[in-house]
Predicted model as a PDB file, atoms N, CA, C, CB and O in Angstrom, pLDDT in the B-factor column:
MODEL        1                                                                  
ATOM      1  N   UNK A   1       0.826  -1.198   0.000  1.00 61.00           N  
ATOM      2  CA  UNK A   1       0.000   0.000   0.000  1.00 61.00           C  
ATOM      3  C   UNK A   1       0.865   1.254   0.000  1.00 61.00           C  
ATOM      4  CB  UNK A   1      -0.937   0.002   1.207  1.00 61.00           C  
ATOM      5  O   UNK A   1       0.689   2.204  -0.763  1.00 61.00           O  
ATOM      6  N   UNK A   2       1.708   1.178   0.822  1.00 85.00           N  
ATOM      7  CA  UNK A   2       2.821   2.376   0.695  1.00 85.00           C  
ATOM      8  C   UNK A   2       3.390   2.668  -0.106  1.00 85.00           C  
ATOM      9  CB  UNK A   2       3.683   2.421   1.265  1.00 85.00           C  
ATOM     10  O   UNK A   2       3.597   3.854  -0.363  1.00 85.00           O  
ATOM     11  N   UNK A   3       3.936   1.512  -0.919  1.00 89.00           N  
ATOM     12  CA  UNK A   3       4.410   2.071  -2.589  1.00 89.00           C  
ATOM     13  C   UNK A   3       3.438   1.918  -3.759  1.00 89.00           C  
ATOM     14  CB  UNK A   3       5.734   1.203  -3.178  1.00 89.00           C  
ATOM     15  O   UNK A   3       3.836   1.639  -4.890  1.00 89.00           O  
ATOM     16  N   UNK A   4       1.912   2.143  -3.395  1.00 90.00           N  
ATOM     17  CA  UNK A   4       1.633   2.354  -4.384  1.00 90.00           C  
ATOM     18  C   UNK A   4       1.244   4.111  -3.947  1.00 90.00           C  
ATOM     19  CB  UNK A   4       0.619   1.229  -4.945  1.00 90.00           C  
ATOM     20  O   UNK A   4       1.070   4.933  -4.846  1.00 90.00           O  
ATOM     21  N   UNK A   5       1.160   4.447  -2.659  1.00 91.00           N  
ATOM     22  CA  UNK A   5       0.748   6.242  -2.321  1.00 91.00           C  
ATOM     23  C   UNK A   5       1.816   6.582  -2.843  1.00 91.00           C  
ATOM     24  CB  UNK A   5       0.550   6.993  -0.649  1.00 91.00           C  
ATOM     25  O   UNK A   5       1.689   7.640  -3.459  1.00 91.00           O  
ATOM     26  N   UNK A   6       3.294   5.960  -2.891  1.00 91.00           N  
ATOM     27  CA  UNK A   6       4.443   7.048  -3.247  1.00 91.00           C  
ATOM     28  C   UNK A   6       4.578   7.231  -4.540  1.00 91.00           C  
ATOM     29  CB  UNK A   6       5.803   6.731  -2.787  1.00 91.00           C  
ATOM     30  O   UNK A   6       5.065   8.230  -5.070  1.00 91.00           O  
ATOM     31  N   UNK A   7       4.082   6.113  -5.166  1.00 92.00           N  
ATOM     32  CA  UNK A   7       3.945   6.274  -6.958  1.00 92.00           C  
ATOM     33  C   UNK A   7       2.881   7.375  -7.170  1.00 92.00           C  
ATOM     34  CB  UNK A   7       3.312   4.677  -7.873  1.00 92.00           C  
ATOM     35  O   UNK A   7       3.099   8.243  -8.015  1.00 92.00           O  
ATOM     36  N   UNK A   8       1.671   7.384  -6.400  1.00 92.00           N  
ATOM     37  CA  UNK A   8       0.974   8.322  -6.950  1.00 92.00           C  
ATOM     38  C   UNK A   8       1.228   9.444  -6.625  1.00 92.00           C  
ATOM     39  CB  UNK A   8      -0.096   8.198  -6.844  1.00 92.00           C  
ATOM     40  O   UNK A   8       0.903  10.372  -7.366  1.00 92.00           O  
ATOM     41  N   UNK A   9       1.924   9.681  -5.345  1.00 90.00           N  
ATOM     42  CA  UNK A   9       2.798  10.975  -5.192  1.00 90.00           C  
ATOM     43  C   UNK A   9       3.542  11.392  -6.519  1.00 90.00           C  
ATOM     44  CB  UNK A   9       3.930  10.744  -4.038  1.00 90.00           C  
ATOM     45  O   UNK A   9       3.172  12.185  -7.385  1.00 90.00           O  
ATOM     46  N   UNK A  10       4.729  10.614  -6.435  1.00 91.00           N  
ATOM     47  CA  UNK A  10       5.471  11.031  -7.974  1.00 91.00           C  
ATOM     48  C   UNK A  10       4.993  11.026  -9.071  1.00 91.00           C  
ATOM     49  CB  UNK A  10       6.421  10.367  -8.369  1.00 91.00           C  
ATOM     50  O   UNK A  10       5.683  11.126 -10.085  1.00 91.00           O  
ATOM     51  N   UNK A  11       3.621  10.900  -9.076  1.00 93.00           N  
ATOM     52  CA  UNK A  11       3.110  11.155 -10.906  1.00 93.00           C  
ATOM     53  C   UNK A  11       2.704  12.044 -10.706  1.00 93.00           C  
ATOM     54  CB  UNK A  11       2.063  10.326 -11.850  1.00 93.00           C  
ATOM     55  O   UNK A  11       2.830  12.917 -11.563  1.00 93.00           O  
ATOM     56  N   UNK A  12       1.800  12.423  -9.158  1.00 92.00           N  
ATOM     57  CA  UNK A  12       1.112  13.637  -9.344  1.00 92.00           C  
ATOM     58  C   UNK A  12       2.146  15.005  -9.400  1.00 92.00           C  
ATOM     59  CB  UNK A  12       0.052  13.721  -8.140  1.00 92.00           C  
ATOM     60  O   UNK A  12       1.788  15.992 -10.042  1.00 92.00           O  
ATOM     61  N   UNK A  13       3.361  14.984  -8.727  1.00 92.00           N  
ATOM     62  CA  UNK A  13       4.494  15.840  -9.094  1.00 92.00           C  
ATOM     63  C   UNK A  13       5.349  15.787 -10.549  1.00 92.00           C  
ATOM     64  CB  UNK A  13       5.413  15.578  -8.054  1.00 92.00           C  
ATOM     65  O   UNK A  13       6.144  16.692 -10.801  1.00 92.00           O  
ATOM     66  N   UNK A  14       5.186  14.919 -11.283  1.00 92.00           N  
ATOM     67  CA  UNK A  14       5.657  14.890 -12.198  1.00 92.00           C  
ATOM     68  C   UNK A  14       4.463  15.789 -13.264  1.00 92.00           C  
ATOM     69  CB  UNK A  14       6.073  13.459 -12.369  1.00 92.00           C  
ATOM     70  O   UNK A  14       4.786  16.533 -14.189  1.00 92.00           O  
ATOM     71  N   UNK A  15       3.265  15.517 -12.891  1.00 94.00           N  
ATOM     72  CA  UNK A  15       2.286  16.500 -13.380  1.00 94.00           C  
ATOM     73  C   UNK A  15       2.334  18.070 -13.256  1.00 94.00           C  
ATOM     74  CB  UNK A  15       1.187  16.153 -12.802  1.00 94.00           C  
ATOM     75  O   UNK A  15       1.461  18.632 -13.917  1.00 94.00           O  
ATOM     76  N   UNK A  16       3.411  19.115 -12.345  1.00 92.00           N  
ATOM     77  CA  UNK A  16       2.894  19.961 -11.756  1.00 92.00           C  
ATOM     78  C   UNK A  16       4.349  20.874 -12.846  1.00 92.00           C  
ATOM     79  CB  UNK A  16       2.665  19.778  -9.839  1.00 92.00           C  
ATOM     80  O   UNK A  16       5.450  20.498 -13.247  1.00 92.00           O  
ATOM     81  N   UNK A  17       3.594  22.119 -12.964  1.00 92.00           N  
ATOM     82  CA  UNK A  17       4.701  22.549 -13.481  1.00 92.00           C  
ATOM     83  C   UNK A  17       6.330  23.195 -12.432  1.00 92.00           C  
ATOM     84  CB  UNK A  17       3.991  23.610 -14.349  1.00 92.00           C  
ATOM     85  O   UNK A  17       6.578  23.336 -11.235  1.00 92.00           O  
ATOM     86  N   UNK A  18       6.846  23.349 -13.321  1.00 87.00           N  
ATOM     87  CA  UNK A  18       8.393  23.336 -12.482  1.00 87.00           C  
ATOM     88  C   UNK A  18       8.754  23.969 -11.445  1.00 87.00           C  
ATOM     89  CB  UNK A  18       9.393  23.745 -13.139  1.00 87.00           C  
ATOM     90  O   UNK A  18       9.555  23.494 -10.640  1.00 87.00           O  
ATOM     91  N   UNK A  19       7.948  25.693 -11.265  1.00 86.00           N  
ATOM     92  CA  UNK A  19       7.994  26.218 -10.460  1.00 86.00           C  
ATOM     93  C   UNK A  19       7.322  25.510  -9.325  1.00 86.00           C  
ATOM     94  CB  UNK A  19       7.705  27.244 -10.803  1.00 86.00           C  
ATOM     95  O   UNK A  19       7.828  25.688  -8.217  1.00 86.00           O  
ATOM     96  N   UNK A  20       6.398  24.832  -9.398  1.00 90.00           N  
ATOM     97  CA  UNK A  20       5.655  24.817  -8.518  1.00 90.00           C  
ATOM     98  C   UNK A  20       6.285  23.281  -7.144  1.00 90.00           C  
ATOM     99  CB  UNK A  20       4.117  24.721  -9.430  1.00 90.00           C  
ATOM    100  O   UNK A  20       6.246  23.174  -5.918  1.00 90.00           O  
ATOM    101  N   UNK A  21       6.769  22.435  -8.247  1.00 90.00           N  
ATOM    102  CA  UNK A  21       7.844  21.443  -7.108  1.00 90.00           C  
ATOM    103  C   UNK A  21       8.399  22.140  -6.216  1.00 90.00           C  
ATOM    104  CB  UNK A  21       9.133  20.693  -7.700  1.00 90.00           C  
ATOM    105  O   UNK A  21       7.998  21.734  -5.125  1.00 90.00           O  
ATOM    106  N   UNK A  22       9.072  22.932  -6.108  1.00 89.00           N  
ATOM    107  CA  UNK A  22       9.587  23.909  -5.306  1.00 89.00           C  
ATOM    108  C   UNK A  22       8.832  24.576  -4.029  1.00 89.00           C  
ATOM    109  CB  UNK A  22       9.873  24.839  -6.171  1.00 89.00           C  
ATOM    110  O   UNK A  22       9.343  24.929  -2.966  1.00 89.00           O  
ATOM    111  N   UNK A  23       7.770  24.631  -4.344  1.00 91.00           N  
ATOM    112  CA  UNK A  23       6.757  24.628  -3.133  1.00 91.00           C  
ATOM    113  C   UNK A  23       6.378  23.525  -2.718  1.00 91.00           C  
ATOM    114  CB  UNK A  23       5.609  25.246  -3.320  1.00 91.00           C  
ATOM    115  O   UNK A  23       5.881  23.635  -1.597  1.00 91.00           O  
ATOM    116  N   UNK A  24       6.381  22.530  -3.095  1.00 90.00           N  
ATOM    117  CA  UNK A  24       5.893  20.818  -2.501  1.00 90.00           C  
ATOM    118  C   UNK A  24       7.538  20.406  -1.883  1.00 90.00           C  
ATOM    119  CB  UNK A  24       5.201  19.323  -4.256  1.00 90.00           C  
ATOM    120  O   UNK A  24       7.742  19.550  -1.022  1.00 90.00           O  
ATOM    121  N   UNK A  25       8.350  21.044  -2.399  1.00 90.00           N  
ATOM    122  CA  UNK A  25       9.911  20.578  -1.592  1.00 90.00           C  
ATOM    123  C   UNK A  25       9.616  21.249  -0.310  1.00 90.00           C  
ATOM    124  CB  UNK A  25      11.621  21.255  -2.357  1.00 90.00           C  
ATOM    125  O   UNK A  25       9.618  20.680   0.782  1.00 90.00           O  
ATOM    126  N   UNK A  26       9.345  22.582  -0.530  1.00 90.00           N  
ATOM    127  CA  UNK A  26       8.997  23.307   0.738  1.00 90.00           C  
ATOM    128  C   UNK A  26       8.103  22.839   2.076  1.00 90.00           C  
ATOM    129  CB  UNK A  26       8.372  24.361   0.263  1.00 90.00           C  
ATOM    130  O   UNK A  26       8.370  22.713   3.271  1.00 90.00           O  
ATOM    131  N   UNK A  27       7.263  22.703   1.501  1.00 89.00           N  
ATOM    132  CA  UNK A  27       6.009  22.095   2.604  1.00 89.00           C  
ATOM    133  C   UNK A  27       6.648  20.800   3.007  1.00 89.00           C  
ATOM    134  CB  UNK A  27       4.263  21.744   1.839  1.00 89.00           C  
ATOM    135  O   UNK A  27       6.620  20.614   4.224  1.00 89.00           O  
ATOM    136  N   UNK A  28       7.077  20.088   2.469  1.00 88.00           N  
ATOM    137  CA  UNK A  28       7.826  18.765   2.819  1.00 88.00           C  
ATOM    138  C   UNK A  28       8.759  18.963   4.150  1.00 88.00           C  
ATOM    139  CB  UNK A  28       8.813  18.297   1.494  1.00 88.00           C  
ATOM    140  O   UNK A  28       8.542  18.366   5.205  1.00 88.00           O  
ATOM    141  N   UNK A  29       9.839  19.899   3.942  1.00 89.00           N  
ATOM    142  CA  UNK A  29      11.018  20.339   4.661  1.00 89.00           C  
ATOM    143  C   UNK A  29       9.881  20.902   5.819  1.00 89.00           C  
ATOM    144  CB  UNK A  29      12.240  21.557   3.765  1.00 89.00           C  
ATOM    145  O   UNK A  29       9.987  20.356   6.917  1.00 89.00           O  
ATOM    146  N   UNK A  30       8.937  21.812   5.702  1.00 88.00           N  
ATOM    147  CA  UNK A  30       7.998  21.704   6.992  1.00 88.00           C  
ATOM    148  C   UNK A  30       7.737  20.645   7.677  1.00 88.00           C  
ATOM    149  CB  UNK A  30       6.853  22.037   6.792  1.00 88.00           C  
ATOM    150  O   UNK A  30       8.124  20.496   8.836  1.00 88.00           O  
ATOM    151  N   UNK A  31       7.101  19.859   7.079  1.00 86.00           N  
ATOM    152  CA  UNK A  31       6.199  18.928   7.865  1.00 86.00           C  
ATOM    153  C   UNK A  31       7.703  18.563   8.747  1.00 86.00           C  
ATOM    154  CB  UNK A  31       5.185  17.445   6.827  1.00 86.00           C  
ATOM    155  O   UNK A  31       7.748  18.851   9.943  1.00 86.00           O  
ATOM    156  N   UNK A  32       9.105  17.808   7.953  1.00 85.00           N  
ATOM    157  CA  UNK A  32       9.535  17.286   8.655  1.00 85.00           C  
ATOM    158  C   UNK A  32      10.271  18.181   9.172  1.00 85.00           C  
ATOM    159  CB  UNK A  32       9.904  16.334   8.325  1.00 85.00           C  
ATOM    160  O   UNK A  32      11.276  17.472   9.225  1.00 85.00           O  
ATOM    161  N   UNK A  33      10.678  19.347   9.686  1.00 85.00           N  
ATOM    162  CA  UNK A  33      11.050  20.057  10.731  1.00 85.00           C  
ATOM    163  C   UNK A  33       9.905  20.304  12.339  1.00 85.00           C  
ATOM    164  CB  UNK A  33      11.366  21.372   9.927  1.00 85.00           C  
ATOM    165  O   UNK A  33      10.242  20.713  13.450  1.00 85.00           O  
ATOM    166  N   UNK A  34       8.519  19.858  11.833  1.00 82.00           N  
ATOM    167  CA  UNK A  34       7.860  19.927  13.182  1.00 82.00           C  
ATOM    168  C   UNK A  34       7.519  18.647  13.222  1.00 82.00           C  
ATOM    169  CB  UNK A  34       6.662  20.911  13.421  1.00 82.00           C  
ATOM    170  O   UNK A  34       6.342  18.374  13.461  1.00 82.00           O  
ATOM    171  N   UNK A  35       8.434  17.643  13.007  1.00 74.00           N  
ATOM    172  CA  UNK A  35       8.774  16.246  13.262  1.00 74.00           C  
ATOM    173  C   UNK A  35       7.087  15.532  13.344  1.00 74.00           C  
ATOM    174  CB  UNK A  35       9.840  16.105  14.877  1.00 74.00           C  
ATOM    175  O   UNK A  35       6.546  14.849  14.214  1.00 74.00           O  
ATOM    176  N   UNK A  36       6.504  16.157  11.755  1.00 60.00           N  
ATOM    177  CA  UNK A  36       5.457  15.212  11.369  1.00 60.00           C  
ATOM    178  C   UNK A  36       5.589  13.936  11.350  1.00 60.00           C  
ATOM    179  CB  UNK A  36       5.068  15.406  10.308  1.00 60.00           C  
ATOM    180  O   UNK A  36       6.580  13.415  10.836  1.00 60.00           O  
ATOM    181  N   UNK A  37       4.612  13.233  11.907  1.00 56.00           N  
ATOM    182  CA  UNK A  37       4.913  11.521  11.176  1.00 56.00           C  
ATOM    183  C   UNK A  37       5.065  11.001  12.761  1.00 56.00           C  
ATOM    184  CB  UNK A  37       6.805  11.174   9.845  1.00 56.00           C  
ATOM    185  O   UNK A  37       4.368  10.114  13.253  1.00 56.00           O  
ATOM    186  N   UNK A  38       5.921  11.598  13.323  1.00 57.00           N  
ATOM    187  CA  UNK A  38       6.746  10.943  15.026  1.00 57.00           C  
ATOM    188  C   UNK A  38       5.941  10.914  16.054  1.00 57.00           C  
ATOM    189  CB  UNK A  38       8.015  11.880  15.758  1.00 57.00           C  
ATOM    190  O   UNK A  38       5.206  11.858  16.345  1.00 57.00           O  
ATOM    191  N   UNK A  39       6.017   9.634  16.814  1.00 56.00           N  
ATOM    192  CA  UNK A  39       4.917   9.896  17.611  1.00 56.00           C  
ATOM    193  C   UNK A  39       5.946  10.720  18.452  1.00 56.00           C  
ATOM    194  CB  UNK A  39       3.991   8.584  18.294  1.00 56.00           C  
ATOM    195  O   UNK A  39       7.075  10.356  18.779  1.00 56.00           O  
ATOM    196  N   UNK A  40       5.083  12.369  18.844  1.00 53.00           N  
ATOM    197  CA  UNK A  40       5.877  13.042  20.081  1.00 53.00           C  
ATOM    198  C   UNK A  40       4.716  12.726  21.290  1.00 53.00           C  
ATOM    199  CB  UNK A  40       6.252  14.992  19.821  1.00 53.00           C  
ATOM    200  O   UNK A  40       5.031  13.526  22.171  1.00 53.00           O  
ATOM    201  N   UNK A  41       3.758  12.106  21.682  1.00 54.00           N  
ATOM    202  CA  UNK A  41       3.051  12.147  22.825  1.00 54.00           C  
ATOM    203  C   UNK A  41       3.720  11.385  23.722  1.00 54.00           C  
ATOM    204  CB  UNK A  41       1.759  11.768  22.691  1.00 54.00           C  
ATOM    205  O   UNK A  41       2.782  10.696  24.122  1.00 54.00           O  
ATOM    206  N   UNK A  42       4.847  10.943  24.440  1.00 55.00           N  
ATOM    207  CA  UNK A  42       5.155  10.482  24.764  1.00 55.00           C  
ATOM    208  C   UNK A  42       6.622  11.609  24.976  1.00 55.00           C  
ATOM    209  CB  UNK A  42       4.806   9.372  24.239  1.00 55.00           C  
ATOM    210  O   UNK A  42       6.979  12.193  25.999  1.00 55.00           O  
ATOM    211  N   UNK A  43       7.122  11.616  23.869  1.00 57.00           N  
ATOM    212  CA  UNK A  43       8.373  12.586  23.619  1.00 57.00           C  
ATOM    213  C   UNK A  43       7.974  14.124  24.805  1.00 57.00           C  
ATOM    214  CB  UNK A  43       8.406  13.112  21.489  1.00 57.00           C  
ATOM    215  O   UNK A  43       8.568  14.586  25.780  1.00 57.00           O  
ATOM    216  N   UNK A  44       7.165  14.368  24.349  1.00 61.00           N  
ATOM    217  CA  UNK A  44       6.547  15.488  24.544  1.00 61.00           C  
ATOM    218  C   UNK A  44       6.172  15.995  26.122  1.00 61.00           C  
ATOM    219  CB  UNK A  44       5.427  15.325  23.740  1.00 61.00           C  
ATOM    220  O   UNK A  44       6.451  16.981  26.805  1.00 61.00           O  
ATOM    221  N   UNK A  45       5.223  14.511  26.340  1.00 65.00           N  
ATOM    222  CA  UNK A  45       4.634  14.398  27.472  1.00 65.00           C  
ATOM    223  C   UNK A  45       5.401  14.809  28.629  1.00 65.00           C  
ATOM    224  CB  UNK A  45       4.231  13.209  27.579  1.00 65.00           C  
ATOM    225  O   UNK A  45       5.034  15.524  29.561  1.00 65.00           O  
ATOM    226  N   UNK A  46       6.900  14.063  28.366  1.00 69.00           N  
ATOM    227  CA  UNK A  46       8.131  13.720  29.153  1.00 69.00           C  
ATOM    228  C   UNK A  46       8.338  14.686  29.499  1.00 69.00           C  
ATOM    229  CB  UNK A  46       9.231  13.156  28.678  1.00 69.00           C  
ATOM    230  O   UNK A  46       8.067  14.549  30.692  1.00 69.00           O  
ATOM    231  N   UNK A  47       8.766  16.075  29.333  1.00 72.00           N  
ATOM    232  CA  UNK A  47       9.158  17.286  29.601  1.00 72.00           C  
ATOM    233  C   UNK A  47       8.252  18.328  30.353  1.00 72.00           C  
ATOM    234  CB  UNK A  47       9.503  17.724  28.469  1.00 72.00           C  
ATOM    235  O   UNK A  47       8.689  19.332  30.916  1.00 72.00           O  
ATOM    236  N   UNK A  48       7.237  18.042  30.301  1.00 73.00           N  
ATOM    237  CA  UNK A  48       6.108  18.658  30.505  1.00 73.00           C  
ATOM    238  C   UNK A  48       6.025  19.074  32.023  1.00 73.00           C  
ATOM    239  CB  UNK A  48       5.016  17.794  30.043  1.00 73.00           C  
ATOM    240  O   UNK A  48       5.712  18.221  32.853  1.00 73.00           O  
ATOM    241  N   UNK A  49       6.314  20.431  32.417  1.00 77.00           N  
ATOM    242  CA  UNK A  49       6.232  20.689  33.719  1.00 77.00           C  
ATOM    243  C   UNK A  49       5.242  20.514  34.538  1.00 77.00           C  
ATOM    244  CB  UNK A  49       6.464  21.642  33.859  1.00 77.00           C  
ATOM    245  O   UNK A  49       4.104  20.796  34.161  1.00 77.00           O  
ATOM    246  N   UNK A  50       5.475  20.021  35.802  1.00 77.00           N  
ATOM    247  CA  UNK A  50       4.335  19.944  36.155  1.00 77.00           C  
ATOM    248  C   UNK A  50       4.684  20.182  37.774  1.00 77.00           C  
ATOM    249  CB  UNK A  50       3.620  18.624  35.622  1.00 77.00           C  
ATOM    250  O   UNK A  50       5.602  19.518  38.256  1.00 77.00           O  
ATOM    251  N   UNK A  51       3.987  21.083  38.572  1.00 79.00           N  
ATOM    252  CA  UNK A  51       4.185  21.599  39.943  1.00 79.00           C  
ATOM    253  C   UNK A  51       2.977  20.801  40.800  1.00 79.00           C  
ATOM    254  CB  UNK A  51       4.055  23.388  39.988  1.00 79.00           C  
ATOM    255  O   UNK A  51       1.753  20.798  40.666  1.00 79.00           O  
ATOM    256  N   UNK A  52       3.712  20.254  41.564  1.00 78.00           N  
ATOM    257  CA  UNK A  52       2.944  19.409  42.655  1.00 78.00           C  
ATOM    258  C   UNK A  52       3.080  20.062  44.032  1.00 78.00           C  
ATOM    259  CB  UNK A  52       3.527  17.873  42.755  1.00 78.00           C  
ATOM    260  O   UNK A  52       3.854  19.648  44.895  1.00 78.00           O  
ATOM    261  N   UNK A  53       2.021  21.435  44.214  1.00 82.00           N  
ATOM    262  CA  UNK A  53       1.996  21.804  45.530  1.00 82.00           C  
ATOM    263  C   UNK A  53       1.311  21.278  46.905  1.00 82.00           C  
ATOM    264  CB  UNK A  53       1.653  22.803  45.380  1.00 82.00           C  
ATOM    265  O   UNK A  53       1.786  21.694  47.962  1.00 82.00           O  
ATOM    266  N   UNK A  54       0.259  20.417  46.929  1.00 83.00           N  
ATOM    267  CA  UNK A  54      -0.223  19.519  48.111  1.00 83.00           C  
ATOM    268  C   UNK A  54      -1.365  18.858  47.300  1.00 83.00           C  
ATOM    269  CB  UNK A  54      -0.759  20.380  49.632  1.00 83.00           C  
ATOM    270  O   UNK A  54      -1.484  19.089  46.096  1.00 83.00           O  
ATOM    271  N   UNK A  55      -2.240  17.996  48.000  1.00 83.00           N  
ATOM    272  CA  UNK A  55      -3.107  17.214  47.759  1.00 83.00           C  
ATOM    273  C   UNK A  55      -4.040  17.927  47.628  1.00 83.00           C  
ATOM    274  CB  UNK A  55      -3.255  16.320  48.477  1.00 83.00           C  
ATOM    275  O   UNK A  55      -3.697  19.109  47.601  1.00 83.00           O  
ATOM    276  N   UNK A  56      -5.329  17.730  47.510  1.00 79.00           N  
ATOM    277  CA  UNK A  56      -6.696  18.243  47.307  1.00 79.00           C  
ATOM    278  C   UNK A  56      -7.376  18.304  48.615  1.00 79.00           C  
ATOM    279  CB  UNK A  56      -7.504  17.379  46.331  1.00 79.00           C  
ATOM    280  O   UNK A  56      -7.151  17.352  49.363  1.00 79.00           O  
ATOM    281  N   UNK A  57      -8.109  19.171  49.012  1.00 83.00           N  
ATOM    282  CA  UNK A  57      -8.703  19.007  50.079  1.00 83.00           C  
ATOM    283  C   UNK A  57      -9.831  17.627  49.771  1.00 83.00           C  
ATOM    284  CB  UNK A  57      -9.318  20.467  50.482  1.00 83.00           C  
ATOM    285  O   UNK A  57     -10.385  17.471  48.683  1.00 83.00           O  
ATOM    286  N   UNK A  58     -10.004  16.773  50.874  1.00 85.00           N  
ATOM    287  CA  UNK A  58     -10.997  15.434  50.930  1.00 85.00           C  
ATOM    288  C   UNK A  58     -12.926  16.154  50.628  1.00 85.00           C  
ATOM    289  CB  UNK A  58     -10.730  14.520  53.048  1.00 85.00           C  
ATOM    290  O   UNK A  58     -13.833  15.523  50.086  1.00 85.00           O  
ATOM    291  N   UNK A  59     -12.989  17.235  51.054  1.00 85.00           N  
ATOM    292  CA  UNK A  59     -13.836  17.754  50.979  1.00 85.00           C  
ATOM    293  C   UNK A  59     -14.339  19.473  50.051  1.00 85.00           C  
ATOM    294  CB  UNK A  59     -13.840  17.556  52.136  1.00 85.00           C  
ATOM    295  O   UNK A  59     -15.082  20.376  50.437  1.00 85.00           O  
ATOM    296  N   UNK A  60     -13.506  19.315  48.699  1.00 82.00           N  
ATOM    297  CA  UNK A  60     -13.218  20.273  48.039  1.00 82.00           C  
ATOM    298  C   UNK A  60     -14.474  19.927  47.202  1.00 82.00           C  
ATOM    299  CB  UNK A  60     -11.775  20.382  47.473  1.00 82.00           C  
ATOM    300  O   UNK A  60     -14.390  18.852  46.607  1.00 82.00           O  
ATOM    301  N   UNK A  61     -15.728  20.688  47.022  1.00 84.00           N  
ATOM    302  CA  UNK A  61     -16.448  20.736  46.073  1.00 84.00           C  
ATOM    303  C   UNK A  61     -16.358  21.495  44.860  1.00 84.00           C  
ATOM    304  CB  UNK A  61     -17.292  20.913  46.511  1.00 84.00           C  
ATOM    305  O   UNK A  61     -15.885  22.605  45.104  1.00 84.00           O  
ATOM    306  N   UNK A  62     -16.708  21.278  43.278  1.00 84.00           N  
ATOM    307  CA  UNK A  62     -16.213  21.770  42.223  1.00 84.00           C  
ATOM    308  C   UNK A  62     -17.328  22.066  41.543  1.00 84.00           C  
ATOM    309  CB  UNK A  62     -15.317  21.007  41.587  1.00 84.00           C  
ATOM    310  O   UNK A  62     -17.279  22.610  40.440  1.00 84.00           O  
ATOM    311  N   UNK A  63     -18.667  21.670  42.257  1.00 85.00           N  
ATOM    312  CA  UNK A  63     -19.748  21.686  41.274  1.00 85.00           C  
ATOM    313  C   UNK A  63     -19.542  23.932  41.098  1.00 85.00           C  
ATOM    314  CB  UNK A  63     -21.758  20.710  42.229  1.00 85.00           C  
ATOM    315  O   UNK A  63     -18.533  24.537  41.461  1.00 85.00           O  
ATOM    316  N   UNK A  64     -20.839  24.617  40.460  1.00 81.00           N  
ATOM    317  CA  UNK A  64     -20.782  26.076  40.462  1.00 81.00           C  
ATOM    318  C   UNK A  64     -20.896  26.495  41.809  1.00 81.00           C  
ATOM    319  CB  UNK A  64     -21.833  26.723  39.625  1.00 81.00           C  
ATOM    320  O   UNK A  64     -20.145  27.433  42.079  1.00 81.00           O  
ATOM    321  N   UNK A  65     -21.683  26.043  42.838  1.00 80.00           N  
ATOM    322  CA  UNK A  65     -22.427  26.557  43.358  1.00 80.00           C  
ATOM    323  C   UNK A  65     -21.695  26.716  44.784  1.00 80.00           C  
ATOM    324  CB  UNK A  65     -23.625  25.923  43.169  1.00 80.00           C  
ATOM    325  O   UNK A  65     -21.955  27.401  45.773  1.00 80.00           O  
ATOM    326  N   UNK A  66     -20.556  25.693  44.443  1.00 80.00           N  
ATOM    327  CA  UNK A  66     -19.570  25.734  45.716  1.00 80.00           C  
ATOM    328  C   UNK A  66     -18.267  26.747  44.967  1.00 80.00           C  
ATOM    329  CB  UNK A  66     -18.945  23.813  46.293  1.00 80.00           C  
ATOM    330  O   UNK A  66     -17.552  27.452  45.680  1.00 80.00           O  
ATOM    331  N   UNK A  67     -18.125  26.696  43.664  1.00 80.00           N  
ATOM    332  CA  UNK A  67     -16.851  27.612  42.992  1.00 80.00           C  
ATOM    333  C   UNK A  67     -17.181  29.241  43.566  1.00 80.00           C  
ATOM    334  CB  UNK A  67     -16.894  27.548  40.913  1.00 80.00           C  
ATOM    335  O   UNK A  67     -16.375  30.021  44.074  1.00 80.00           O  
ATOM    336  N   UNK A  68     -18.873  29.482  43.252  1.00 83.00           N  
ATOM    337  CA  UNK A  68     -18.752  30.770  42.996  1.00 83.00           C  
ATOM    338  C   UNK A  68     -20.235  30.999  43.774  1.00 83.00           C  
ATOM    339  CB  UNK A  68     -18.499  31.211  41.300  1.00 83.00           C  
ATOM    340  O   UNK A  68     -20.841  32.064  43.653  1.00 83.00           O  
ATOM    341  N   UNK A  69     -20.633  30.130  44.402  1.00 75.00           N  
ATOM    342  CA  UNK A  69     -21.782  30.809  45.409  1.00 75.00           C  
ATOM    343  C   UNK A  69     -23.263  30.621  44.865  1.00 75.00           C  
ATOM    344  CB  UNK A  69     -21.529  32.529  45.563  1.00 75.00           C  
ATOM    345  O   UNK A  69     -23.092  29.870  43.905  1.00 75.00           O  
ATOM    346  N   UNK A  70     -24.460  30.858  44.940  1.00 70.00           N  
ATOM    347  CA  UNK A  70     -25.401  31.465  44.241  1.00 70.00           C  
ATOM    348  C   UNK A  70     -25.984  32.496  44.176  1.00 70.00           C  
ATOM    349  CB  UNK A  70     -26.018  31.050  44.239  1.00 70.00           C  
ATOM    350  O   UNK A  70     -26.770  32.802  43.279  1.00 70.00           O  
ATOM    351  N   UNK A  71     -25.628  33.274  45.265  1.00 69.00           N  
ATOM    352  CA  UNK A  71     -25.933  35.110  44.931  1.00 69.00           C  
ATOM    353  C   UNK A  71     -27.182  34.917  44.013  1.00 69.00           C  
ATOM    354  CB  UNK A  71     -24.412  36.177  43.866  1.00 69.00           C  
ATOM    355  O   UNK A  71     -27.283  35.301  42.848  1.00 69.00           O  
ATOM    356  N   UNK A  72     -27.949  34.370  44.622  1.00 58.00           N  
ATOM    357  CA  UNK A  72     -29.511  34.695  44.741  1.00 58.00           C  
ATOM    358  C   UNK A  72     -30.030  34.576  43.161  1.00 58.00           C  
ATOM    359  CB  UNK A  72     -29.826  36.419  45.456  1.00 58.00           C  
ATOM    360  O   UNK A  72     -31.154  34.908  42.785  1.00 58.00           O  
ATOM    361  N   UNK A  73     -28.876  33.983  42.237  1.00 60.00           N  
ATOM    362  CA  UNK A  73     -29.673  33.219  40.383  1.00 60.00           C  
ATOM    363  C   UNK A  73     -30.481  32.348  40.428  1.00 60.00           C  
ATOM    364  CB  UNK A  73     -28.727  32.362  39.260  1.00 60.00           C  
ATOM    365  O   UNK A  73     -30.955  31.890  39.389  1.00 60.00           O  
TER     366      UNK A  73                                                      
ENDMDL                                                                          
END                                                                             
């Protein structure tokens, strides 16, 4: 399956006029400079700061009504 997408890649560039390869070289050199294709979720994940100041209170409610009150809505 993969070499038949890359054949149809290269015909459809062999179709394009000359200037215009030059922009499909381009976008290419993109994708793989923001390391398209790679799995980074993992890569990524790894670095990812993360500040662990204490636990949660046992009795911390999150619904609205404990965030921000009901002031009489």
């Amino acid at each position: 399956m993969h070499i038949q997408k890359t054949k149809t890649l290269i015909d459809k560039l062999q179709q394009l006029p000359p200037e215009r390869i030059g922009e499909v070289e381009d976008f290419i050199d993109f994708l793989r400079s923001r390391g398209y294709g790679r799995r980074q979720t993992t890569e990524t994940l790894q670095d990812f700061p993360v500040d662990h100041i204490d636990h949660w209170p046992e009795d911390l409610g999150l619904s609205r009504d404990d965030l921000y009150g009901d002031d009489g809505r």
